[in-house]
PAZAPA-4460 file (N, C-alpha, C; in steps of 0.05 Angstrom, whole numbers, plus 32768, in hexadecimal, padded with zeros to 4 digits):
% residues 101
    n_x    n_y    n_z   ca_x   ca_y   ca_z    c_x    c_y    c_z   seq   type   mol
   8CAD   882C   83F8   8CAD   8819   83E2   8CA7   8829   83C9     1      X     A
   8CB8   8823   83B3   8CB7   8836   8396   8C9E   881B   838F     2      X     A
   8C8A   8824   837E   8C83   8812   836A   8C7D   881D   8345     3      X     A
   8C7C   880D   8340   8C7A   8811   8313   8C66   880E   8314     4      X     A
   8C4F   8827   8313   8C32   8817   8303   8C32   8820   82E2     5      X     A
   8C32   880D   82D3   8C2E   8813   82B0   8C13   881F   82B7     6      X     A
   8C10   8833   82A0   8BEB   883C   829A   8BF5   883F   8280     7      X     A
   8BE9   883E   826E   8BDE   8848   824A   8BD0   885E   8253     8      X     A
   8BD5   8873   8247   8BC1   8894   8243   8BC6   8899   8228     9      X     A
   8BB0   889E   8220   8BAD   88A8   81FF   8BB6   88CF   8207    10      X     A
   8BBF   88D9   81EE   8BBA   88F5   81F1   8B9E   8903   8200    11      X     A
   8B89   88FC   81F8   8B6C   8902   81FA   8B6B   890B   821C    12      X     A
   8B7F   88EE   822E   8B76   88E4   8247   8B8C   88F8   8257    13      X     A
   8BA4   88FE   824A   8BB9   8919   8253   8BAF   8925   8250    14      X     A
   8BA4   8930   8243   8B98   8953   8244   8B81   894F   8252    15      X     A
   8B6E   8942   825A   8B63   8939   8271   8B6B   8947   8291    16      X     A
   8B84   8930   828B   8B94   8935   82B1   8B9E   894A   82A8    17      X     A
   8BA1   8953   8298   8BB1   8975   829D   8B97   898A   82A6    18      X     A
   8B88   8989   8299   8B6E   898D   829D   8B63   8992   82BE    19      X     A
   8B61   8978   82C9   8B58   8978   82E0   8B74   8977   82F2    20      X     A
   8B8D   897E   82E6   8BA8   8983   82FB   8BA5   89A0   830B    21      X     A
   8B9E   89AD   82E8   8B9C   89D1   82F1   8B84   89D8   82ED    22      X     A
   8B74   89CC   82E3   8B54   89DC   82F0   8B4C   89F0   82D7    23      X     A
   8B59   89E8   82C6   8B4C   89FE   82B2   8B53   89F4   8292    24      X     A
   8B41   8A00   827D   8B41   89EF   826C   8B5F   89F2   825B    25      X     A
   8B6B   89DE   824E   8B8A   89E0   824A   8B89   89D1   8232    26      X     A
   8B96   89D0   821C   8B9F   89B9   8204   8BB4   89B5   8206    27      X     A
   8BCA   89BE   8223   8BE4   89A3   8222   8BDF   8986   8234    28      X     A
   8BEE   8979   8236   8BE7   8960   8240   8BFD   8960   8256    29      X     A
   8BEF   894F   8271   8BFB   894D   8289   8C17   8940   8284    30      X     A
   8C35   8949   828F   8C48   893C   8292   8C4B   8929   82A6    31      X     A
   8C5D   8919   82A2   8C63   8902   82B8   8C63   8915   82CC    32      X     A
   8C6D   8924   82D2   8C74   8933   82F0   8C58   8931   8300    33      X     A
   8C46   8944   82EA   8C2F   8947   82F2   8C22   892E   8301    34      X     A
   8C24   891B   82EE   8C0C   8907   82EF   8C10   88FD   8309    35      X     A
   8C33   88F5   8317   8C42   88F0   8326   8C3F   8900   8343    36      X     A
   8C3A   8916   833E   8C36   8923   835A   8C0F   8924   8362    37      X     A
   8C03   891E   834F   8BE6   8925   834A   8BDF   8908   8358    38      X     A
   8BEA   88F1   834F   8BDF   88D2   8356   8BF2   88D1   8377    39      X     A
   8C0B   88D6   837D   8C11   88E3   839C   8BF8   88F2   83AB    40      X     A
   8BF2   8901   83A4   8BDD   8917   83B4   8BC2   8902   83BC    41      X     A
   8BBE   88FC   83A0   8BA4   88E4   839B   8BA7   88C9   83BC    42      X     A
   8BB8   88C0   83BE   8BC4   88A7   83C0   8BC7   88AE   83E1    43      X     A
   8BCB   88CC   83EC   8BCB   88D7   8404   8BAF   88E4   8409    44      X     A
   8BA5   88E3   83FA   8B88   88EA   8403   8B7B   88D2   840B    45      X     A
   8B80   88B9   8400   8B78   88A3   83FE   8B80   8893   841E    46      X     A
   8B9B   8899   8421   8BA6   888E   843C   8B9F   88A5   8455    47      X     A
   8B96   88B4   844F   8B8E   88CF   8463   8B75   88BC   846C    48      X     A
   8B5A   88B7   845E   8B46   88B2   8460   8B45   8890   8469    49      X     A
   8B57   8886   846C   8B53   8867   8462   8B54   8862   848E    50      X     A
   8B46   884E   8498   8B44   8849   84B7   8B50   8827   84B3    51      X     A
   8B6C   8825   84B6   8B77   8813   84B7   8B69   87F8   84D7    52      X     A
   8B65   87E5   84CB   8B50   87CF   84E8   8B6D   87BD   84F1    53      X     A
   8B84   87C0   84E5   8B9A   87AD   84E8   8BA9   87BE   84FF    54      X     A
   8BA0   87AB   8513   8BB6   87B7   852B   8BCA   87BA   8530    55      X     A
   8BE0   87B2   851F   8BFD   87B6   8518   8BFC   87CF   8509    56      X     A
   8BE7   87D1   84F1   8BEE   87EB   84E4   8BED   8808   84EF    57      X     A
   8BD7   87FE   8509   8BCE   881F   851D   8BE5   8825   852D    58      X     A
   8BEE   8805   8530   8C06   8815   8549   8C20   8821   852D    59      X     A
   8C2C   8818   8519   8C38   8827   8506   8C32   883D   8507    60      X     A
   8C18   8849   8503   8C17   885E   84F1   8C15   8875   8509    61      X     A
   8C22   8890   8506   8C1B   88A0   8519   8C0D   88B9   8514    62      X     A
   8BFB   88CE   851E   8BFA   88E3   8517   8C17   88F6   8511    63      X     A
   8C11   890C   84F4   8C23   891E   84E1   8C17   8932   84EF    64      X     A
   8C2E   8943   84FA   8C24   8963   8505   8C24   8971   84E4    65      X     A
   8C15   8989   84E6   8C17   899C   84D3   8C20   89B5   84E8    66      X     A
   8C32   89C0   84DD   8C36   89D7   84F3   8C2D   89E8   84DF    67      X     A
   8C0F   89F7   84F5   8C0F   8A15   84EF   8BF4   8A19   84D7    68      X     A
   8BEF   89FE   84CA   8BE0   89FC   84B1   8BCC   89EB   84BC    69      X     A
   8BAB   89F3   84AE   8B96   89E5   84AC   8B98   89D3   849B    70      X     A
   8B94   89BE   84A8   8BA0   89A2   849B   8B7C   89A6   8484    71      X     A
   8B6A   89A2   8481   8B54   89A3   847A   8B52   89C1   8465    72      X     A
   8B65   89D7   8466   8B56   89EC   8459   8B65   89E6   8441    73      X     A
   8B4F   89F6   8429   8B62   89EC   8406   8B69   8A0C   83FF    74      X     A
   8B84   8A08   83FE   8B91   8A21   83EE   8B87   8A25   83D7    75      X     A
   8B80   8A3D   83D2   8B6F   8A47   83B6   8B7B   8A3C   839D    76      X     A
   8B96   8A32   8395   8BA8   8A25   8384   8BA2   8A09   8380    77      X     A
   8B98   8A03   8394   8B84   89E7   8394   8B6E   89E7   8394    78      X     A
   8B5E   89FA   8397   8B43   89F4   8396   8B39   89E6   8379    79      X     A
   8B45   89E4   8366   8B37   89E0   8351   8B3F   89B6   834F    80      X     A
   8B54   89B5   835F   8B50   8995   8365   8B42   8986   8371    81      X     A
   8B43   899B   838F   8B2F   8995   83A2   8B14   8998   83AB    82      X     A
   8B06   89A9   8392   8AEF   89AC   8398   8ADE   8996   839E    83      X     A
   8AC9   8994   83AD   8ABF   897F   83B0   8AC2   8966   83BF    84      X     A
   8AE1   8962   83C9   8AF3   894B   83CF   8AE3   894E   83EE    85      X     A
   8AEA   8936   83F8   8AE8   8935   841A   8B07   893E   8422    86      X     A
   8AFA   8944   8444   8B04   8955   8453   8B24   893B   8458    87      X     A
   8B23   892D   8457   8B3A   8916   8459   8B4C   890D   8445    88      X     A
   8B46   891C   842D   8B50   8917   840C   8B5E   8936   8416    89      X     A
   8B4F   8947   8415   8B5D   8966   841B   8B73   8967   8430    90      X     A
   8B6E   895F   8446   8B8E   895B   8456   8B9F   8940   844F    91      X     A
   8B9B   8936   8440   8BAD   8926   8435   8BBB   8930   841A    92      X     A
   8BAF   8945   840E   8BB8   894F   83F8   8BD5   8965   840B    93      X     A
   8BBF   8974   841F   8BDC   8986   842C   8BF2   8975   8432    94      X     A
   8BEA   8962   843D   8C00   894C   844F   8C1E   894B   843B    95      X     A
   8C15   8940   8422   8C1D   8942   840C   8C22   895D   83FF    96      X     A
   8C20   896E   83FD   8C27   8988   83F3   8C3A   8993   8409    97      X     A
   8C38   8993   8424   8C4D   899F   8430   8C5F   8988   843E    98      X     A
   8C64   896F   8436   8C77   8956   8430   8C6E   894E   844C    99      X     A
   8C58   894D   8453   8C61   893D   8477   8C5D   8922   8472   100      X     A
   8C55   8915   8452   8C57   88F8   844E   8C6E   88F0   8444   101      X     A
***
């Protein structure tokens, strides 16, 4: 399912998410692309962690192999997103970075 969410961001609030996209201090402001793959990662961290109680949804959903990769470890290129995150936000960010969603 595609969905449209509108948001309003002032300049102030882009250079913000660019900010916390790359981890270091910046005065350009986040592009759509960015914001777009950053709220993806977000949104898989979110469904990584989430324990569905609807018994139709458990039998849907199946375990994603990762071949070969620590679903849990943060590539040093991420660490500056992931610091701090739980261990279920972090393999949902890989899940999403090497497309198994």
């Amino acid at each position: 399912m595609k969905t449209n969410v509108s948001i309003e961001l002032s300049d102030v609030q882009l250079n913000q998410l660019a900010q916390l996209i790359t981890g270091k201090p910046t005065t350009r402001k986040a592009t759509r692309k960015e914001i777009r793959a950053y709220v993806s990662q977000n949104l898989a961290g979110l469904l990584a962690e989430s324990r569905p109680t609807d018994p139709d949804v458990r039998e849907t959903m199946r375990p994603v192999a990762i071949e070969a990769v620590e679903p849990y470890k943060i590539d040093p290129e991420d660490l500056p997103v992931l610091r701090g995150r739980s261990p279920g936000y972090v393999r949902g960010w890989n899940l999403v970075k090497r497309g198994a969603l």
